[in-house]
C-alpha positions as CSV (number, residue, x, y, z in Angstrom):
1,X,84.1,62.2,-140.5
2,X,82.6,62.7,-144.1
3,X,79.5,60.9,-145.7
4,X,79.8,59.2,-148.8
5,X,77.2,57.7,-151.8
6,X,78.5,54.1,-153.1
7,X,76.6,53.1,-156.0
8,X,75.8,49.0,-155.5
9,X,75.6,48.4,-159.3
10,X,78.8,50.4,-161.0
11,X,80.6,51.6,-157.8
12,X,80.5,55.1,-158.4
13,X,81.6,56.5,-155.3
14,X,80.1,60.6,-154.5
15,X,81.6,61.8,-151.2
16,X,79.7,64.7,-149.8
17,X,82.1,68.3,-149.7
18,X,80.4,69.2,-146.2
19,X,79.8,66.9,-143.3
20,X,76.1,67.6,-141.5
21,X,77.0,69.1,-138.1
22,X,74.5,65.7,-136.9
23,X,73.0,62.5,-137.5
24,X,71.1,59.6,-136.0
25,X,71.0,56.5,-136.8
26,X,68.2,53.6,-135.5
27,X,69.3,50.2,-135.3
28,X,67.8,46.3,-133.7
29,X,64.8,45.9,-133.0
30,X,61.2,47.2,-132.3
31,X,59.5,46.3,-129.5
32,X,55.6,45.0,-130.2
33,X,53.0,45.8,-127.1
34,X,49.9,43.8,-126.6
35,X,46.9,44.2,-124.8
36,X,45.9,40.7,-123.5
37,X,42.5,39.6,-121.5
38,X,43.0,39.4,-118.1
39,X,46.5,39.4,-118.1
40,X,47.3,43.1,-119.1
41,X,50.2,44.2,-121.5
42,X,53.0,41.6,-123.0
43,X,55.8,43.2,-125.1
44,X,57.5,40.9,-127.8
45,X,60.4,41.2,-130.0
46,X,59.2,43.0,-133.5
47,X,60.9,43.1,-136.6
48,X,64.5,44.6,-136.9
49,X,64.2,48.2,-137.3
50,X,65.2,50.2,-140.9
51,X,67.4,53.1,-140.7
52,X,65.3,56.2,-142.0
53,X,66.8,59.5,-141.9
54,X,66.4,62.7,-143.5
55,X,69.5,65.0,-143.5
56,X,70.5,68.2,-145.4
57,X,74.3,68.7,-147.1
58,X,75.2,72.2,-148.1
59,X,76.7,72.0,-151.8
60,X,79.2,75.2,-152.2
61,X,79.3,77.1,-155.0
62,X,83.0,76.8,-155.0
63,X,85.6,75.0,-153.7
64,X,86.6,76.0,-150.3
65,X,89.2,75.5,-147.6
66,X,86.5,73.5,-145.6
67,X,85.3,71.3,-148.4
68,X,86.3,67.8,-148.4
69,X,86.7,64.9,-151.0
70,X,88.3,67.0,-153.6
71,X,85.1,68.9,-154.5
72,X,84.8,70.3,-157.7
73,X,82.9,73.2,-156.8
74,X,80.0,72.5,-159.1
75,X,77.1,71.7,-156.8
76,X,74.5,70.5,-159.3
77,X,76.7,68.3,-160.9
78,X,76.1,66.5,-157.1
79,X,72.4,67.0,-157.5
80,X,72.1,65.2,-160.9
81,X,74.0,62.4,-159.6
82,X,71.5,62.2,-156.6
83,X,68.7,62.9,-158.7
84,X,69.5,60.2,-161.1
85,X,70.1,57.7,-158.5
86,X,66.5,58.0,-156.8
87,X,64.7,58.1,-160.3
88,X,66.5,54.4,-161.0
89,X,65.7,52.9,-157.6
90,X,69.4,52.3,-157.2
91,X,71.4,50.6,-154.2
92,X,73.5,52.6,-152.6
93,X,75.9,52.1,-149.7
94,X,75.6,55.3,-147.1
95,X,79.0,55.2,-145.5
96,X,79.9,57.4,-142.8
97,X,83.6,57.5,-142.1
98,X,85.3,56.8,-138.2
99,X,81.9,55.4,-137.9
100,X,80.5,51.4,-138.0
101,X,77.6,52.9,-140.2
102,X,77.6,51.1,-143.7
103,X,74.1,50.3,-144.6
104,X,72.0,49.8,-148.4
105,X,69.8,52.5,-148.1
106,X,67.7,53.8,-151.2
107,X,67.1,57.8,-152.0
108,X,63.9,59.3,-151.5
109,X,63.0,62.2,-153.7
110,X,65.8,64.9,-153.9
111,X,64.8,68.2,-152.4
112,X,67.1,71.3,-153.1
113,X,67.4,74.8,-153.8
114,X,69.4,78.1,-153.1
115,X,68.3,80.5,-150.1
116,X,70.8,83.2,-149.4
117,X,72.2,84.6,-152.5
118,X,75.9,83.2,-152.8
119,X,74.9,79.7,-155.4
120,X,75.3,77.6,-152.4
121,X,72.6,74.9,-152.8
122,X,71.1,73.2,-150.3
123,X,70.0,69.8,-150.5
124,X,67.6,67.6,-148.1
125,X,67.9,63.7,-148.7
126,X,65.4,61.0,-147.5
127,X,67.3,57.8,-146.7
128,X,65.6,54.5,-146.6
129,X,67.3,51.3,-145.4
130,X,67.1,48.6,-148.3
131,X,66.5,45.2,-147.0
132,X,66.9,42.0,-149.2
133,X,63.0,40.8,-149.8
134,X,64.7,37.2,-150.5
135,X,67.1,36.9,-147.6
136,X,63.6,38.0,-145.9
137,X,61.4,35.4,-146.9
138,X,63.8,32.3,-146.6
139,X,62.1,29.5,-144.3
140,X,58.5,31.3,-144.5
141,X,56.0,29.0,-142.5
142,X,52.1,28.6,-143.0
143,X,49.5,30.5,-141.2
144,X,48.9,27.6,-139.4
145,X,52.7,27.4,-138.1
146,X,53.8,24.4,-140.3
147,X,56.8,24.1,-142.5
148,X,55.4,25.0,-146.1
149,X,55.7,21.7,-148.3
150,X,57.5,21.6,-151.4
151,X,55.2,21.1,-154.6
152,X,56.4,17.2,-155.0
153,X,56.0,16.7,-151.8
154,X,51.9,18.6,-151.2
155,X,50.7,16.2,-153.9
156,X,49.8,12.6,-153.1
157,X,51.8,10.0,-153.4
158,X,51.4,6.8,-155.8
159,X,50.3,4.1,-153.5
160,X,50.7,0.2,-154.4
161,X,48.6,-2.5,-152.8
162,X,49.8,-6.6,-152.7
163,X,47.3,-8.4,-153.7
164,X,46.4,-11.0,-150.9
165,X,44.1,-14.2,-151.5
166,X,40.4,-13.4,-152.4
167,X,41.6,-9.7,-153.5
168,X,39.1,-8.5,-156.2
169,X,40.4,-5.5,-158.8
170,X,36.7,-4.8,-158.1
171,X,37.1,-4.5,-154.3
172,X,40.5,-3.0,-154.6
173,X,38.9,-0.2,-156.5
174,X,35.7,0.7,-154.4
175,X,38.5,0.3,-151.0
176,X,40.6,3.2,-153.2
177,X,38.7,5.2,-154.5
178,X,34.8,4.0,-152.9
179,X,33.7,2.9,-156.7
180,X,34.7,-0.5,-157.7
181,X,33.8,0.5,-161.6
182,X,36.8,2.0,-161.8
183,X,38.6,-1.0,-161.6
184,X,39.0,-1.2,-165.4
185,X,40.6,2.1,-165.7
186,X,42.7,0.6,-162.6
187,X,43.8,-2.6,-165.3
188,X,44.5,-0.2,-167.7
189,X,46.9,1.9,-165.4
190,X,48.4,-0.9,-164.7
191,X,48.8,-2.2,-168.1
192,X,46.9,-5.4,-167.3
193,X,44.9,-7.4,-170.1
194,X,42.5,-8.9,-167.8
195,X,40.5,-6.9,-164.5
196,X,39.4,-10.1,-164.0
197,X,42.7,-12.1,-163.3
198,X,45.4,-11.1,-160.7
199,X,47.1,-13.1,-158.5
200,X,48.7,-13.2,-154.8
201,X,51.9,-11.3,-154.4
202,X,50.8,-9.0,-157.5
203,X,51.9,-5.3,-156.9
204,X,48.6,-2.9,-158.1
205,X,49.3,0.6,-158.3
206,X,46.8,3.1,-157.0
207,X,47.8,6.6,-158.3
208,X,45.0,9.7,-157.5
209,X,41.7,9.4,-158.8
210,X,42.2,12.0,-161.3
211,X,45.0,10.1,-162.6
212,X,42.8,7.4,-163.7
């Protein structure tokens, strides 16, 4: 088993010299508890669950029989390439080998310093699981549970009345919009000469009042 780093952006790969002698990893979904009148608890399905961990990888001093990845022995040459990946907010790929754990995870701050004398560094990572905002919010609804409507289709529509026999541009207007003086700005949208003269059949196109 060994741990390794994948940068998303330039695939720079950094596989860890010493495997942690554990892990854990959490994965589906949380559960969400309600208190409800009268009826007592209900438990509903939450939102999946992010891996967050927080393990520490020894960093020799040298090369050694138990170091893996062909390590080069130079342990903060690891730590700048940690460091410099959590001060760019980078996408990585935590992959843990003989394992199905392969996640995008970002890097908290890096943590790390000696402790016993030999230049062995020790180094404590905070793992974050990094989930897609986009893939996320694809198909949001309302707050009042309906589909949200396009721009083209939230804004109202043209409508067009026939003209009938004893239709007024007058009474068209105050049936539209409740004030018949617009009628003339009605003509005009309608490229019409005369508010006085239409005709059976005629089409009269009623767009919104601000339109006018």
């Amino acid at each position: 088993m060994q741990f390794c780093f994948r940068s998303v952006k330039t695939n720079l790969t950094l596989n860890m010299p010493v495997t942690p002698d554990r892990f854990m990893v959490e994965a589906g979904r949380s559960v969400t508890v309600l208190n409800m009148a009268q009826t007592g608890q209900a438990a509903f399905s939450g939102l999946s669950a992010l891996f967050n961990e927080q393990l520490e990888f020894l960093l020799p001093s040298e090369s050694r029989n138990y170091t893996q990845g062909e390590y080069s022995g130079d342990p903060y040459a690891v730590v700048d390439t940690l460091v410099s990946w959590s001060e760019a907010g980078e996408v990585l790929r935590l992959i843990i080998t003989d394992t199905p754990v392969n996640v995008p995870i970002l890097l908290g701050p890096v943590r790390y310093g000696e402790q016993d004398g030999t230049g062995d560094v020790y180094v404590t990572l905070s793992m974050r699981r990094y989930r897609d905002l986009k893939a996320e919010t694809a198909g949001v609804t309302t707050e009042t549970g309906n589909n949200s409507r396009s721009p083209a289709r939230a804004e109202q529509t043209e409508r067009v009345h026939t003209v009938v026999k004893g239709d007024t541009l007058w009474g068209i207007a105050r049936k539209q919009y409740g004030n018949g003086a617009l009628c003339w700005k009605l003509a005009s949208y309608n490229g019409m000469k005369n508010a006085n003269l239409i005709y059976p059949g005629q089409q009269v196109k009623c767009p919104d009042k601000g339109k006018l």
